[in-house]
N, C-alpha and C positions, 0 to 999 in steps of 0.2 A: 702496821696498824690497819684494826679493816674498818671502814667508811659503815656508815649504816646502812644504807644499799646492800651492803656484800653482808654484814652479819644477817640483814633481813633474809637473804638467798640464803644464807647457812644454814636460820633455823628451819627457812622451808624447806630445803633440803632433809634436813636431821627429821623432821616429821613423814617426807614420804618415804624416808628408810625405815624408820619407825612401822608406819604400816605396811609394808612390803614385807619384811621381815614375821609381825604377827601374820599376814596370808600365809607365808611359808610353815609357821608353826602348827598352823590349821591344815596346812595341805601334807604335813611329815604325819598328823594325829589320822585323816581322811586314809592316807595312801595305809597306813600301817594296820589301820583299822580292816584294811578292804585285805590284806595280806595275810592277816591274822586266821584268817579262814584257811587257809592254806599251809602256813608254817608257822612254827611255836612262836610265842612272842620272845622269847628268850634269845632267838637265833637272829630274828628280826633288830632287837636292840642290839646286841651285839655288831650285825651287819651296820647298824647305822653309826657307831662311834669307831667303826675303823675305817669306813669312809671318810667321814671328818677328819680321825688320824692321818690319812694317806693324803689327804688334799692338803692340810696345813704342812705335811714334811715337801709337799713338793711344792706348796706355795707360797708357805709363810718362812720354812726352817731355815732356804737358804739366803734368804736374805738377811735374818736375826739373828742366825749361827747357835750357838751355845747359849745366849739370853735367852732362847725360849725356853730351855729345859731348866737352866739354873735356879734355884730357890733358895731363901733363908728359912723357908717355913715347908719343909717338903711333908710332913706331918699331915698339916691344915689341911696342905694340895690334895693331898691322894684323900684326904676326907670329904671334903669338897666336891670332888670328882667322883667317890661312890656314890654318894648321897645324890648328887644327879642322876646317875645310873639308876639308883633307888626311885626316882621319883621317875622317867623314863617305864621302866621294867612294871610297875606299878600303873602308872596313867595307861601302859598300851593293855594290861592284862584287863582293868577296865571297859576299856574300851571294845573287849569282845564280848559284853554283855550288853552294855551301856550305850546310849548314842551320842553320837561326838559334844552335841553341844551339853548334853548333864554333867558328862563326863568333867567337860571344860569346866564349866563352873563351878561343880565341887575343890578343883584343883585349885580353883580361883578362891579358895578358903586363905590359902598360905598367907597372902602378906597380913591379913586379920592375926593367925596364928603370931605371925614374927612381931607386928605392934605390942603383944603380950609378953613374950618371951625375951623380947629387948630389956624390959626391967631385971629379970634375976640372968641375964646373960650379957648383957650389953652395958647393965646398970644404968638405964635410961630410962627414964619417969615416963611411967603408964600413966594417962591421960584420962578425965571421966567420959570426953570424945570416944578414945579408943575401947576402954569397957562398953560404949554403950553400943561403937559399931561392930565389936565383935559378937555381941549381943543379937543384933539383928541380922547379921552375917549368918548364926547360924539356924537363926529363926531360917533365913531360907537354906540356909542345907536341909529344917524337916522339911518343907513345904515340897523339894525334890524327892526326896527319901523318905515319902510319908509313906507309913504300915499301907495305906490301902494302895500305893499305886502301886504301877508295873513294875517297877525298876527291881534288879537285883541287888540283894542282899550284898551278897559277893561282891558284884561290881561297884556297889556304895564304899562297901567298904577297901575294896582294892584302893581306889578315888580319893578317898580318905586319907589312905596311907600316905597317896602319892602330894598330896597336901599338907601331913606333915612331914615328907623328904625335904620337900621345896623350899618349907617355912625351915627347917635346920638351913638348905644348902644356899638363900639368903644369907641369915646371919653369920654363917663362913666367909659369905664374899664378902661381908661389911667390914669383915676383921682383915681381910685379905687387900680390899683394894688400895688401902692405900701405901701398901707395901709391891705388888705385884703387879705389872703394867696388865693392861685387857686381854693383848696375845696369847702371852703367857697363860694367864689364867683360861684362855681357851682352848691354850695346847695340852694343858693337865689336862680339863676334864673332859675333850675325845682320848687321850693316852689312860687315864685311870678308869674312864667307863667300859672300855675295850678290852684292858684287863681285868674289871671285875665281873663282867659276864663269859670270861673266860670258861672259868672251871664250870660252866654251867652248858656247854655244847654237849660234850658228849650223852648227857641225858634226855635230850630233845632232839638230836638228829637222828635219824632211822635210817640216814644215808640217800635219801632223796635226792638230788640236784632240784632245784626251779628249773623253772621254761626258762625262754630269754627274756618274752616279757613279766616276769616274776623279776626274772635276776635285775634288770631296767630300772623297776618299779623298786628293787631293795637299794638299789646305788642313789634311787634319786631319794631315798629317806635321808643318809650321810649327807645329801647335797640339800636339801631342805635345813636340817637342821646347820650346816656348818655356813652357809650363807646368810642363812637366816639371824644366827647369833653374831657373826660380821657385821652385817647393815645395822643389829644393834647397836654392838657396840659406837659403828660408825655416826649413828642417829645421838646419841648421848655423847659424843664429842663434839657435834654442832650446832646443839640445840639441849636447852636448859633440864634438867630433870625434872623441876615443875611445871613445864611444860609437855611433856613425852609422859611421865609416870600415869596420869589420869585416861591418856592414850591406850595404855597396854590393854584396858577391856576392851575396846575393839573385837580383843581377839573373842568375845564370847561372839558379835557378828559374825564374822567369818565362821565360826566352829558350827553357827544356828545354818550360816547359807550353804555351809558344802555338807554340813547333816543333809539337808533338802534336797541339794542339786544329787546328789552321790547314791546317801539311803536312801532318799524320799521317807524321812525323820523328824519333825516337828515339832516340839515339844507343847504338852498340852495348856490350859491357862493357869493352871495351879505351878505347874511347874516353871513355867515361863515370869510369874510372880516372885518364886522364888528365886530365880537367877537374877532379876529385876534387884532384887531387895540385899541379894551379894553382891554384884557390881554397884548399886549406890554407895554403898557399906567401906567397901573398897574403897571407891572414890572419895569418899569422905576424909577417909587419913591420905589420901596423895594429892589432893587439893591443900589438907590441914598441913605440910610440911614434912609430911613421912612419905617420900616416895620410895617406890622397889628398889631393891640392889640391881644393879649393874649384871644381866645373864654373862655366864661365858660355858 
């Protein structure tokens, strides 16, 4: 039994994994953005889900053995795990037009997407709540993506895409988790993202090598992102998911302050309203009892 003292430490625990983890996401979007200038984003995702893959075989595999690869839904898995890859490959090609924190926020359309798509997929009753925040959600995607400002076309739309990857590769894990322990579901999708950017090397290398500090900087993407979705998962085993869900914007801070420290990127007032007006939006169904799925 834990005393209230110890659950009290747990969930402050589960919180500063919680934000630790979103800095990491911010700092895999920063580092990969800043690499992007330098080699394809195709080779860059790639590089980062076989880092993940090579850290969990030699961290997590031998102590789990054959449970981590085994599945009853090996289908779901490997859809699961493109579909990350999809939102991945999608969010970093963005991001070579985009600056970190629009980029984010657009991305941060998904869970709006998934409150919707829960009804004809999930069969779970859309809410006049949720029509009204999807509503205003996307009122600030125009106010980001308004005709008169800077922002790319292309990169809105890349963004977009990677918004609804996310909102599909959610309601995979909805169907998934309660079949599939957390590991597991994060040893798929480093294993399925690593082979779905496979077949896509040989048309983006030109045969370059990186420096060293390139190659540094591509090893610490795989370690951003696979530590990063650890602490997650580790943060939502100790600490409530109505309490951690409303947390996850955060991460549009983080993506505003290493825009600034990194680019020297800022987002203007109009646009800064719009972010405003999707992280409330957001917040509204994960406060109202709809929080995120579970990353892996």
């Amino acid at each position: 039994m834990v005393d209230d003292r110890g659950s009290e430490r747990l969930t402050v625990a589960g919180v500063l994994f919680c934000l630790l983890a979103l800095f990491l996401f911010s700092a895999l979007d920063a580092t990969a953005k800043y690499l992007s200038a330098f080699l394809a984003v195709p080779l860059l995702v790639w590089a980062r889900y076989l880092v993940q893959l090579l850290l969990m075989l030699l961290g997590v595999a031998p102590r789990l053995g054959r449970s981590i690869v085994l599945t009853r839904r090996p289908g779901l898995m490997a859809l699961r795990g493109v579909t990350l890859a999809g939102v991945t490959l999608l969010g970093q090609m963005a991001l070579t037009t985009l600056p970190l924190a629009e980029t984010t926020a657009l991305v941060f359309v998904a869970p709006l997407l998934v409150a919707l798509l829960a009804g004809p997929l999930l069969h779970e009753r859309v809410r006049l709540r949720t029509w009204l925040a999807t509503v205003a959600g996307f009122c600030g995607v125009l106010l980001i993506a308004r005709p008169d400002g800077s922002l790319s076309a292309g990169g809105v739309a890349c963004a977009l895409g990677a918004a609804l990857f996310y909102a599909a590769y959610q309601i995979l894990t909805r169907k998934l988790v309660a079949s599939e322990p957390p590991l597991r579901l994060l040893f798929h999708t480093a294993l399925f993202g690593t082979l779905a950017l496979l077949p896509m090397l040989p048309f983006h290398w030109d045969g370059r090598l990186p420096t060293i500090g390139q190659g540094l900087l591509i090893v610490s993407l795989g370690v951003y992102g696979g530590v990063g979705h650890f602490l997650l998962i580790r943060a939502f085993q100790q600490a409530p998911a109505s309490l951690l869900s409303p947390l996850l914007y955060v991460q549009l801070v983080w993506a505003t302050l290493l825009g600034w420290l990194v680019f020297a990127q800022l987002p203007d007032a109009m646009t800064t309203t719009g972010m405003l007006i999707i992280g409330a939006a957001g917040l509204s169904l994960a406060v109202g009892g709809r929080p995120g799925s579970l990353p892996g």
